[in-house]
Jmol script that loads the backbone (N, CA, C; Angstrom):
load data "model"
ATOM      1  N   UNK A   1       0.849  -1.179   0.000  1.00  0.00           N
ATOM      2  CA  UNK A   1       0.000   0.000   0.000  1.00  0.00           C
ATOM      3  C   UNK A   1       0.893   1.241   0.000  1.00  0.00           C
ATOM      4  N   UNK A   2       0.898   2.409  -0.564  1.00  0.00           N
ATOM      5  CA  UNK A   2       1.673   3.473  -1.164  1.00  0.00           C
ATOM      6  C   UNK A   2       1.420   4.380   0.054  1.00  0.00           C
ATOM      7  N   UNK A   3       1.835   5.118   0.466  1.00  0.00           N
ATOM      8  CA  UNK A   3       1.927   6.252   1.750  1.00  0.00           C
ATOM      9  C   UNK A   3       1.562   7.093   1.294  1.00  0.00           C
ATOM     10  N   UNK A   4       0.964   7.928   2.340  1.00  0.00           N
ATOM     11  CA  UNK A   4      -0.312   8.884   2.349  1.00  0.00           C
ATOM     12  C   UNK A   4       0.530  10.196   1.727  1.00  0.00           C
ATOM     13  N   UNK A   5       0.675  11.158   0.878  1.00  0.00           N
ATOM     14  CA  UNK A   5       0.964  11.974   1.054  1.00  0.00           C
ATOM     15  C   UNK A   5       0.135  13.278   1.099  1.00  0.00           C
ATOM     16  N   UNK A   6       1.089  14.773   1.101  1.00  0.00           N
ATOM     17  CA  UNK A   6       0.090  15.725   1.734  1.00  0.00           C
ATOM     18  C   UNK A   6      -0.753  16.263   0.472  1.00  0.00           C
ATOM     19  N   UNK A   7      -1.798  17.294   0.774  1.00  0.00           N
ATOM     20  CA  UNK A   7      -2.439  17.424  -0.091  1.00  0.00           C
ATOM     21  C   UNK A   7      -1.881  18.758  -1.593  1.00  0.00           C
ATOM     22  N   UNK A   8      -0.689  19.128  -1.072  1.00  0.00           N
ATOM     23  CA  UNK A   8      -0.044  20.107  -2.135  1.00  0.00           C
ATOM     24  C   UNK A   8       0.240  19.088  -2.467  1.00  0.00           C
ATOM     25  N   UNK A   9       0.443  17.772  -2.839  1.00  0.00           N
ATOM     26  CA  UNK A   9       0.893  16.961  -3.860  1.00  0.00           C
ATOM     27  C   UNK A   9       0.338  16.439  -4.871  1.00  0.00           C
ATOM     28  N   UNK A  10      -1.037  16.485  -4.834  1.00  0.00           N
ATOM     29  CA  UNK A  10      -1.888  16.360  -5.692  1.00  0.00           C
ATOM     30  C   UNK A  10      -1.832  16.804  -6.528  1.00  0.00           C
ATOM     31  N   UNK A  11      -1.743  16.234  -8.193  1.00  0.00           N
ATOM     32  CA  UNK A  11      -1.793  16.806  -9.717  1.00  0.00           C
ATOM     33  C   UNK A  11      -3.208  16.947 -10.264  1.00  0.00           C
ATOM     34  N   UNK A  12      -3.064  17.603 -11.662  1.00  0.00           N
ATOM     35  CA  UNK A  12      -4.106  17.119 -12.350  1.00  0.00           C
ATOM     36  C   UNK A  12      -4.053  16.210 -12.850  1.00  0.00           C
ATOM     37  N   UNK A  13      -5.102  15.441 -13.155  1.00  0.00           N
ATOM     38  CA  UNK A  13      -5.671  13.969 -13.476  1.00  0.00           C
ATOM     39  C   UNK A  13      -5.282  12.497 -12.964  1.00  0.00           C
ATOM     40  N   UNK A  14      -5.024  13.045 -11.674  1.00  0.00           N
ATOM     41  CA  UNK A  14      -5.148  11.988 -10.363  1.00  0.00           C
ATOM     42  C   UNK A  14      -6.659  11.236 -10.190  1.00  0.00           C
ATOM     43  N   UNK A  15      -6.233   9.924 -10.033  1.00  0.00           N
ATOM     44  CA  UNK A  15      -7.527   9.449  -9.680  1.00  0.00           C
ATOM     45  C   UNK A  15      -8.294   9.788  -8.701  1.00  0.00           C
ATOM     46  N   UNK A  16      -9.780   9.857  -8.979  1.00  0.00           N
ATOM     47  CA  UNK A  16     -10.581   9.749  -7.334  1.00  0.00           C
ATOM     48  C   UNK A  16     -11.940   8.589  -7.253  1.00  0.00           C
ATOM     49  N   UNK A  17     -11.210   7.838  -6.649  1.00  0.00           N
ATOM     50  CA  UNK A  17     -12.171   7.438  -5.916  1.00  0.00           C
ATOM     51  C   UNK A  17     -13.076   7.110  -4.764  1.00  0.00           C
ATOM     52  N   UNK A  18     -14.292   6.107  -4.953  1.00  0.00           N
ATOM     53  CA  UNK A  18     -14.986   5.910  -3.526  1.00  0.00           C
ATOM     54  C   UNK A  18     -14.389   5.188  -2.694  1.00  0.00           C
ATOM     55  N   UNK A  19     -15.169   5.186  -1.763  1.00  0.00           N
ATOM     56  CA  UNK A  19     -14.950   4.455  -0.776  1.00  0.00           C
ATOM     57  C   UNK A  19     -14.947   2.864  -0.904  1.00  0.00           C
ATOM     58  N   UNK A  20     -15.589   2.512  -1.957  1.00  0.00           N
ATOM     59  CA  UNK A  20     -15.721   1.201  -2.508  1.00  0.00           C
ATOM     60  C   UNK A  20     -14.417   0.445  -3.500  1.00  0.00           C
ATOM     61  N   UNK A  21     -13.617   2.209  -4.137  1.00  0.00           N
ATOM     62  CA  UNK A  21     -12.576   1.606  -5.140  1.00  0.00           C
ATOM     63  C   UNK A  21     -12.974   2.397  -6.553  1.00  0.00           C
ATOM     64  N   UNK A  22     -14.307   2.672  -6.475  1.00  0.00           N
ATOM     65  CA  UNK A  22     -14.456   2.541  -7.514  1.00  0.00           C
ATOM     66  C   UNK A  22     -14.379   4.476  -8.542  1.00  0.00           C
ATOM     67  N   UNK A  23     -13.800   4.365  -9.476  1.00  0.00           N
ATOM     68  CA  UNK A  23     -13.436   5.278  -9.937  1.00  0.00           C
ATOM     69  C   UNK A  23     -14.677   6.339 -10.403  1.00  0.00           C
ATOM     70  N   UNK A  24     -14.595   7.752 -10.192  1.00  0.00           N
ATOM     71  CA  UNK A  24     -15.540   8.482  -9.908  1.00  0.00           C
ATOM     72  C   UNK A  24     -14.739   9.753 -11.028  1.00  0.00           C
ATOM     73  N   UNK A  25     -14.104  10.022 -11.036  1.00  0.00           N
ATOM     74  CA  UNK A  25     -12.982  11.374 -11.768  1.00  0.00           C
ATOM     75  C   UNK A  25     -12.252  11.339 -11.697  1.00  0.00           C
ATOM     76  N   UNK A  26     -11.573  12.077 -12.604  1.00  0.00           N
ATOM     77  CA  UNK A  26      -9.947  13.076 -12.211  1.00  0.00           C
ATOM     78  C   UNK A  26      -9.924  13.648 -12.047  1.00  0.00           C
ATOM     79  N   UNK A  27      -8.520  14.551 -11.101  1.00  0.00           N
ATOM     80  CA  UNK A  27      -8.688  15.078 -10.625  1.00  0.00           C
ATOM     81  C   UNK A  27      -8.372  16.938 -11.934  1.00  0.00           C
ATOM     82  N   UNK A  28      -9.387  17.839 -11.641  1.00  0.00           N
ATOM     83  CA  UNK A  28      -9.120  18.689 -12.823  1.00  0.00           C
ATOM     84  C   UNK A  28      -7.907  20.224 -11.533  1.00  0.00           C
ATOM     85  N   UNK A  29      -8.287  20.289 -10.705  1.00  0.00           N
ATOM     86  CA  UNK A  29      -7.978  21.090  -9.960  1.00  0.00           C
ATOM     87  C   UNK A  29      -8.160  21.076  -8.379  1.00  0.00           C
ATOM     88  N   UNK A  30      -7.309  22.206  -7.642  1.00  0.00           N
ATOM     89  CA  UNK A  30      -7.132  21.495  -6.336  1.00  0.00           C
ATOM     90  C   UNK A  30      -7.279  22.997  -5.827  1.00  0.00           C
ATOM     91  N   UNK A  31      -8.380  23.072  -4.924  1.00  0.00           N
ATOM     92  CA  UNK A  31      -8.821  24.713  -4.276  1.00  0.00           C
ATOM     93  C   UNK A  31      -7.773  24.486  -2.676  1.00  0.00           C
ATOM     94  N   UNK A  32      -7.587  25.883  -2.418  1.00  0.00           N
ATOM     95  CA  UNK A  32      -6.751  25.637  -1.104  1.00  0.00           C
ATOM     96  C   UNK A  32      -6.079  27.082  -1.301  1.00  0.00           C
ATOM     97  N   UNK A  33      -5.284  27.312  -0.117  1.00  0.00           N
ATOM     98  CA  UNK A  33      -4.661  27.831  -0.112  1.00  0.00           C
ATOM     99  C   UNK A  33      -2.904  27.611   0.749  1.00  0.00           C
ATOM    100  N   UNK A  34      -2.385  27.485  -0.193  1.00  0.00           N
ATOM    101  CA  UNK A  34      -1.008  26.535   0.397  1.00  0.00           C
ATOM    102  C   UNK A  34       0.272  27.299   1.273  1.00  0.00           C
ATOM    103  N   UNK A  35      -0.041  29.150   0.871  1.00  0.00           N
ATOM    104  CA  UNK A  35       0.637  29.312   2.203  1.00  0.00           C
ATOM    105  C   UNK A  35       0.079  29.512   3.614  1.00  0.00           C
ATOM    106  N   UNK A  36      -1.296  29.126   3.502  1.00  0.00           N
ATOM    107  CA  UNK A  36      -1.650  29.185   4.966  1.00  0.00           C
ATOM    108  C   UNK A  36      -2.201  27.550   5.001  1.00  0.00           C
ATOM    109  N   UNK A  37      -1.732  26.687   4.397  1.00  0.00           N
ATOM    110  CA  UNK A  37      -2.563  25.412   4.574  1.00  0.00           C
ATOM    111  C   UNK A  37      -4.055  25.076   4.708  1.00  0.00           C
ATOM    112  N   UNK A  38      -4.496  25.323   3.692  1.00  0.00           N
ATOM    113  CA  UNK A  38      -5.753  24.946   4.128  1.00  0.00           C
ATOM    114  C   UNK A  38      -6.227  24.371   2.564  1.00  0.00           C
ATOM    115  N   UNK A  39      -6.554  23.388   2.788  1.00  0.00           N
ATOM    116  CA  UNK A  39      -7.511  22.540   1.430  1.00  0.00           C
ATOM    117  C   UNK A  39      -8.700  22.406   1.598  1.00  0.00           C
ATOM    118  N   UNK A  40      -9.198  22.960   0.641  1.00  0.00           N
ATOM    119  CA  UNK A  40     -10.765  23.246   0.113  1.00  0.00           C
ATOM    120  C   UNK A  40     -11.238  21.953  -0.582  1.00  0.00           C
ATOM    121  N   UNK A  41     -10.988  21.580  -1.328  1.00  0.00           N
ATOM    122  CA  UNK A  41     -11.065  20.549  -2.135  1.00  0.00           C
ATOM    123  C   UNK A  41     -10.821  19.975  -3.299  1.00  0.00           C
ATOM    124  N   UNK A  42     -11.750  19.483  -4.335  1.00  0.00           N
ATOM    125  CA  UNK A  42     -11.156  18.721  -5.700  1.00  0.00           C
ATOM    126  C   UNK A  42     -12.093  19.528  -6.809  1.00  0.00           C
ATOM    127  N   UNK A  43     -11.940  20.254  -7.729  1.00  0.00           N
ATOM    128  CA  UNK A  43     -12.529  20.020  -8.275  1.00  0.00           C
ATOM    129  C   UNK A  43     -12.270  18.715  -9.537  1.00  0.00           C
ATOM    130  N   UNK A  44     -13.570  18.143 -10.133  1.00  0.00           N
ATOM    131  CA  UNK A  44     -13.128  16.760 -10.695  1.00  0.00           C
ATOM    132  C   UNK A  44     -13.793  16.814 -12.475  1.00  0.00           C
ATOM    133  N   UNK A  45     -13.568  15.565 -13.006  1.00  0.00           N
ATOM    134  CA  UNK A  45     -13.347  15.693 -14.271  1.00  0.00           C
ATOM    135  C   UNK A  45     -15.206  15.925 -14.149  1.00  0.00           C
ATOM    136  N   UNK A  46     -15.763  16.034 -15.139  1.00  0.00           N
ATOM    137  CA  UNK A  46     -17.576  16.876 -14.973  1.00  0.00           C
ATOM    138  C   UNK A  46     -17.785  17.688 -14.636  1.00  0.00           C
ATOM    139  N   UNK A  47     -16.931  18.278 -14.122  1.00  0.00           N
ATOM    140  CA  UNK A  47     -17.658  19.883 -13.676  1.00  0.00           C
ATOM    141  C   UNK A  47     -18.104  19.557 -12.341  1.00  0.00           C
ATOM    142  N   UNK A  48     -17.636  18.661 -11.084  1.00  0.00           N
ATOM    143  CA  UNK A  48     -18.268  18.308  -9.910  1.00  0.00           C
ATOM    144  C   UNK A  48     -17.236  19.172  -9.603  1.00  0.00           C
ATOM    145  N   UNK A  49     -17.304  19.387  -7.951  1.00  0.00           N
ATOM    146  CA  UNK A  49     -16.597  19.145  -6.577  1.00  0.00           C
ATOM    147  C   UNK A  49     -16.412  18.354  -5.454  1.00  0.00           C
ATOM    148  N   UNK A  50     -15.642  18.170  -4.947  1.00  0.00           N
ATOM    149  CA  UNK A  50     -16.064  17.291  -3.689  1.00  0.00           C
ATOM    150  C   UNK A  50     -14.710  18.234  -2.716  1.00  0.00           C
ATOM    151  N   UNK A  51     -15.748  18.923  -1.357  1.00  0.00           N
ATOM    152  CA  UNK A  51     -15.114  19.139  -0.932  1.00  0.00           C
ATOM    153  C   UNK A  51     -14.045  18.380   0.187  1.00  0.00           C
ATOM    154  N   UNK A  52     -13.419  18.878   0.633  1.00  0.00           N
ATOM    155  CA  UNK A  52     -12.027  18.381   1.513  1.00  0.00           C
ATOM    156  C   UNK A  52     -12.764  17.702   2.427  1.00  0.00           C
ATOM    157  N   UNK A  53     -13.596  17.908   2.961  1.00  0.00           N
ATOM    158  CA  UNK A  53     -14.543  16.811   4.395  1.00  0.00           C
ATOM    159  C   UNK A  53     -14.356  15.591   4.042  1.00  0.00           C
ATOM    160  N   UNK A  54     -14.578  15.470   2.456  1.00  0.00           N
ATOM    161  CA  UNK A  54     -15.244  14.407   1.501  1.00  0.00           C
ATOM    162  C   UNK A  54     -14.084  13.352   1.337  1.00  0.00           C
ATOM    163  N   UNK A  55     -12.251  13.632   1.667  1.00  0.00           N
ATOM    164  CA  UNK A  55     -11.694  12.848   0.879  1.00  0.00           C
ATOM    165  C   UNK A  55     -10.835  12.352   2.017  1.00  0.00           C
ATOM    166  N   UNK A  56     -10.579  11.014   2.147  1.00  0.00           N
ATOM    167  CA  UNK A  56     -10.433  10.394   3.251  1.00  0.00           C
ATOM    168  C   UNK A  56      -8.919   9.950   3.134  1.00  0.00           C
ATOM    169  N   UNK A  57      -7.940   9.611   1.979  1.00  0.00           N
ATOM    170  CA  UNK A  57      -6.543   9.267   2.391  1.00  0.00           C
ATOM    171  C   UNK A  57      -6.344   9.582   0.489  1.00  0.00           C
ATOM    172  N   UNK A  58      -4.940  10.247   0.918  1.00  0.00           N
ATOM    173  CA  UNK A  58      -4.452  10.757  -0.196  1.00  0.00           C
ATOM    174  C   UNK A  58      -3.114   9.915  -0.861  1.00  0.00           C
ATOM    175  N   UNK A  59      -3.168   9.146  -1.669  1.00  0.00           N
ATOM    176  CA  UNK A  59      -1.580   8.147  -1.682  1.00  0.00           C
ATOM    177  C   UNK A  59      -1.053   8.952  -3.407  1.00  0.00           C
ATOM    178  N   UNK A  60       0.146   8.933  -3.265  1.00  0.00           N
ATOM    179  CA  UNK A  60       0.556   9.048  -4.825  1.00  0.00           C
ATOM    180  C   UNK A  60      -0.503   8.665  -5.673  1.00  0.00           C
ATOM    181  N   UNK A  61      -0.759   9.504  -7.026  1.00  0.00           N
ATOM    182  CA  UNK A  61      -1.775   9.039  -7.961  1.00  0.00           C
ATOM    183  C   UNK A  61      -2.847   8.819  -7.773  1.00  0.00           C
ATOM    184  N   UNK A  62      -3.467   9.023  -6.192  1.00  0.00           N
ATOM    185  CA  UNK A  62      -5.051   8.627  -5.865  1.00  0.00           C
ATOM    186  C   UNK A  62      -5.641   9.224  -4.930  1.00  0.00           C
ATOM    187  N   UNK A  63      -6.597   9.868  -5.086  1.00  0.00           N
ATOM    188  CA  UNK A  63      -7.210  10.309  -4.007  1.00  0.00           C
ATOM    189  C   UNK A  63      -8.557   9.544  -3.719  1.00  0.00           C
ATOM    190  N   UNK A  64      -8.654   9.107  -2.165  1.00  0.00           N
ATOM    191  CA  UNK A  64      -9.694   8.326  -1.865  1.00  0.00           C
ATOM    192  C   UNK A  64     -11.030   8.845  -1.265  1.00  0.00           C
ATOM    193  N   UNK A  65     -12.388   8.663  -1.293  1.00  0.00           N
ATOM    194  CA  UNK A  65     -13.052   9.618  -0.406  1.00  0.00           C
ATOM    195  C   UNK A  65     -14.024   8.546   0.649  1.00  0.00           C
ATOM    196  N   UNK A  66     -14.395   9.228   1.755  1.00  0.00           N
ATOM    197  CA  UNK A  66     -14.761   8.525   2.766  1.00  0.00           C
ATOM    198  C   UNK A  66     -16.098   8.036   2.280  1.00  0.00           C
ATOM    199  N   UNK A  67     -16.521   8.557   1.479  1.00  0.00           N
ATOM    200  CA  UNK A  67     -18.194   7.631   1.189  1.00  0.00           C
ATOM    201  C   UNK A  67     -17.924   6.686  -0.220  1.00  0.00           C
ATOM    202  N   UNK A  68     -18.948   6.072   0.139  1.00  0.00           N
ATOM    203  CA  UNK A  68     -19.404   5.104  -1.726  1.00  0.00           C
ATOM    204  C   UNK A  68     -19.793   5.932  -2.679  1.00  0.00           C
ATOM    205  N   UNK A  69     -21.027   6.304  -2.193  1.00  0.00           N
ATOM    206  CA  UNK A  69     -21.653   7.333  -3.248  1.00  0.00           C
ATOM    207  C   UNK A  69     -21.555   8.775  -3.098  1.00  0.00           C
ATOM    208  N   UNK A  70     -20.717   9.915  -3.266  1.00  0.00           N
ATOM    209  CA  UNK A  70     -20.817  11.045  -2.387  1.00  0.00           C
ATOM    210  C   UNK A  70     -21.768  12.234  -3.312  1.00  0.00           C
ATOM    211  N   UNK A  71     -22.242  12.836  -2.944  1.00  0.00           N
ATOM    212  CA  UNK A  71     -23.161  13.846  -3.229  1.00  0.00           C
ATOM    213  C   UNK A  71     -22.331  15.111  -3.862  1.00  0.00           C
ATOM    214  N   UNK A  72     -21.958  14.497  -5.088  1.00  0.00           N
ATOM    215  CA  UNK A  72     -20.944  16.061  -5.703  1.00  0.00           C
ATOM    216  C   UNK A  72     -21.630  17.128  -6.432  1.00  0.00           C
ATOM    217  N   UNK A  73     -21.203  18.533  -5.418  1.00  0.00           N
ATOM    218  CA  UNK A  73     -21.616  19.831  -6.055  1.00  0.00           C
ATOM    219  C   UNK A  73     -20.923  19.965  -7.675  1.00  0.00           C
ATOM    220  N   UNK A  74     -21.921  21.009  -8.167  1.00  0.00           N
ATOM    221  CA  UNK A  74     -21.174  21.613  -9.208  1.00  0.00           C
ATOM    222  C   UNK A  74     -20.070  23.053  -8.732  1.00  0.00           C
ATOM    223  N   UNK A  75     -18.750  22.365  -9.933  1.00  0.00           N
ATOM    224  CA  UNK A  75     -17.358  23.204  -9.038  1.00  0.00           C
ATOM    225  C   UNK A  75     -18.085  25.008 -10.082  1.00  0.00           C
ATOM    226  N   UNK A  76     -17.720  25.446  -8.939  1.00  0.00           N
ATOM    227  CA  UNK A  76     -18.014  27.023  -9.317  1.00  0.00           C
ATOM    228  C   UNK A  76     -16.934  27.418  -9.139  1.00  0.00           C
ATOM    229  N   UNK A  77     -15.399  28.690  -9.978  1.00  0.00           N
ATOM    230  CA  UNK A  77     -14.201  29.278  -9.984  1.00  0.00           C
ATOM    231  C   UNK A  77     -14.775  29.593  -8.440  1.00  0.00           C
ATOM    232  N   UNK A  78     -13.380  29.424  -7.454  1.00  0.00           N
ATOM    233  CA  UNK A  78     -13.339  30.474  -6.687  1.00  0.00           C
ATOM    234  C   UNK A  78     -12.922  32.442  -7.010  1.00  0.00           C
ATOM    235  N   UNK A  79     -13.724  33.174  -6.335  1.00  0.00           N
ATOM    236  CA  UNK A  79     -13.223  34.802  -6.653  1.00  0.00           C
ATOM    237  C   UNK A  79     -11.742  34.472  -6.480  1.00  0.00           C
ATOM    238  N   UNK A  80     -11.095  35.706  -6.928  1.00  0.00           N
ATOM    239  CA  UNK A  80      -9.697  36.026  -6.763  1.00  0.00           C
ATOM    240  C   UNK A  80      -9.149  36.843  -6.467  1.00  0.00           C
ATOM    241  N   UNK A  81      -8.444  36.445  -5.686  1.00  0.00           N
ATOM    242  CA  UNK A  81      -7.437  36.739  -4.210  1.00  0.00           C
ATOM    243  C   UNK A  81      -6.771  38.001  -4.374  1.00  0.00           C
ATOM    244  N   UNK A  82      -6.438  37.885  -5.477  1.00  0.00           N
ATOM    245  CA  UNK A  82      -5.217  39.273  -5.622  1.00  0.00           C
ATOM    246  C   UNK A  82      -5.593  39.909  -6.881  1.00  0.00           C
ATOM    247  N   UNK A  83      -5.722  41.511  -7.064  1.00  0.00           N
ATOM    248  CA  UNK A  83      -5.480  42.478  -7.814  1.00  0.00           C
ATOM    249  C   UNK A  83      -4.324  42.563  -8.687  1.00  0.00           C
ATOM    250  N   UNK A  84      -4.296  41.705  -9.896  1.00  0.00           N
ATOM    251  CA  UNK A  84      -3.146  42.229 -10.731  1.00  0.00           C
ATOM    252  C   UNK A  84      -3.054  43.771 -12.051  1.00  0.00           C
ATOM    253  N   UNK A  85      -2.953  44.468 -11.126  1.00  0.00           N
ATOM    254  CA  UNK A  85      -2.379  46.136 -11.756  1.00  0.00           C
ATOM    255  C   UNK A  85      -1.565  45.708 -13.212  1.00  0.00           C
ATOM    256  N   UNK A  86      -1.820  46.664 -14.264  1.00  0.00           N
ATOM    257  CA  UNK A  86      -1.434  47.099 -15.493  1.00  0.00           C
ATOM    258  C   UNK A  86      -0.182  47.650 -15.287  1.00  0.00           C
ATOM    259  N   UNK A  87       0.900  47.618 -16.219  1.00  0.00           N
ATOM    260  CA  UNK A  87       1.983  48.534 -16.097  1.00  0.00           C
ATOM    261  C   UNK A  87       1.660  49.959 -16.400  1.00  0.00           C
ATOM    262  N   UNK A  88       0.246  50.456 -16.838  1.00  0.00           N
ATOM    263  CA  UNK A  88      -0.053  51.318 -17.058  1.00  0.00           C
ATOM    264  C   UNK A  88      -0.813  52.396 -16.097  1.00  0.00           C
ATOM    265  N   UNK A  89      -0.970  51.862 -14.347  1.00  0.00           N
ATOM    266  CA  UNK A  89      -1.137  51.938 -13.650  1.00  0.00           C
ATOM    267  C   UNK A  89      -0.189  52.883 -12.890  1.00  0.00           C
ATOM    268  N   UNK A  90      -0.738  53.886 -12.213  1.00  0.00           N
ATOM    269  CA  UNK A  90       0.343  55.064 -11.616  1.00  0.00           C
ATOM    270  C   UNK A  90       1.037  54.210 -10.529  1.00  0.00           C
ATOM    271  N   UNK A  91       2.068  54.729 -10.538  1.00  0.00           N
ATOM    272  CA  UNK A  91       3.293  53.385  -9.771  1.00  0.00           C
ATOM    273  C   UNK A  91       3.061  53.495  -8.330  1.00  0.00           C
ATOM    274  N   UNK A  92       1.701  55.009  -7.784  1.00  0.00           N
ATOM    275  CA  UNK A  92       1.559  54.870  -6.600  1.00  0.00           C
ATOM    276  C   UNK A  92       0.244  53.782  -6.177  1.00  0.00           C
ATOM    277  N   UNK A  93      -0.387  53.865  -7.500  1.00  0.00           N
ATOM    278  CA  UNK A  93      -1.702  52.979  -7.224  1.00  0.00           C
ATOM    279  C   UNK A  93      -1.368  51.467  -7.337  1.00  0.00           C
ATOM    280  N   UNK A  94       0.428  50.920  -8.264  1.00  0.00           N
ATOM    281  CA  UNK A  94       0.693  49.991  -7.807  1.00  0.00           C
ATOM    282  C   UNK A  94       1.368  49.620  -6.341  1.00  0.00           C
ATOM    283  N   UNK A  95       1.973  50.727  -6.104  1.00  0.00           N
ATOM    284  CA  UNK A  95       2.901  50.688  -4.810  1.00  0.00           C
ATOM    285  C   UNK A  95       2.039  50.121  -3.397  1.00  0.00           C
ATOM    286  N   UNK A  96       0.787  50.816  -3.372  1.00  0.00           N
ATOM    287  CA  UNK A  96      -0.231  50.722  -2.532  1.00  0.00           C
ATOM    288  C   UNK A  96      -1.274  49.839  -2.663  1.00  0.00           C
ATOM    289  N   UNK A  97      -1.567  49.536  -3.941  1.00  0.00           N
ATOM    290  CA  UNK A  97      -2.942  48.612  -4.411  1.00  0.00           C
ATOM    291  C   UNK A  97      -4.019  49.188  -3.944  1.00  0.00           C
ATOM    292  N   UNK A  98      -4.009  50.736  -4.315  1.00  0.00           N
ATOM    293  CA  UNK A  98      -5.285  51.703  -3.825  1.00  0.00           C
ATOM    294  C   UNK A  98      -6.262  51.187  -4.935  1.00  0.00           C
ATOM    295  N   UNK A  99      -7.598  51.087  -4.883  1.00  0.00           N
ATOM    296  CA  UNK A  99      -8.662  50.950  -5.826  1.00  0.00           C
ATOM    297  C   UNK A  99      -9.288  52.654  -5.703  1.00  0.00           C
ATOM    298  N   UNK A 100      -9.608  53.078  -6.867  1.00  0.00           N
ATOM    299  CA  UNK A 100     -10.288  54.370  -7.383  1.00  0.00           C
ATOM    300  C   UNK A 100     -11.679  54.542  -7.328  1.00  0.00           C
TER     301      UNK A 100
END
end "model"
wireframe off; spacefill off
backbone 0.3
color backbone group
């Protein structure tokens, strides 16, 4: 059996499956935020999610989740985090990240 690793290790198109084995998606993307540690979840190949509650042991190449059948949302973009300024931007409104 392959050792658990952490969840910044996760790629795209990692397996996921149930709790049974049985293959459910890949993996398309991974919500979180990795300098404060915190994992949100998967989004998976369909346009699902399953959040982080949902996934029970993580090994190279697989992610496992604690149920058989799990109840997957549709993945919606998370908003975004940071303001990226134009070089055309007055160098004080970049200096500061003042909004107008």
């Amino acid at each position: 059996m392959p050792d658990p690793v952490a969840w910044t290790m996760i790629e795209r198109g990692w397996k996921v499956v149930d709790a049974h084995g049985d293959e459910i998606g890949k993996v398309q993307e991974v919500t979180g935020d990795e300098n404060a540690d915190i994992f949100d979840g998967l989004a998976i190949s369909g346009g699902k999610y399953i959040p982080s509650e949902d996934v029970g042991e993580i090994v190279d190449g697989e992610i496992r989740l604690k149920t058989a059948a799990p109840h997957l949302q549709d993945f919606t973009e998370p908003a975004p985090q940071e303001e990226i300024l134009p070089e055309s931007a007055p160098w004080y409104r970049r200096l500061f990240n003042t909004r107008r």
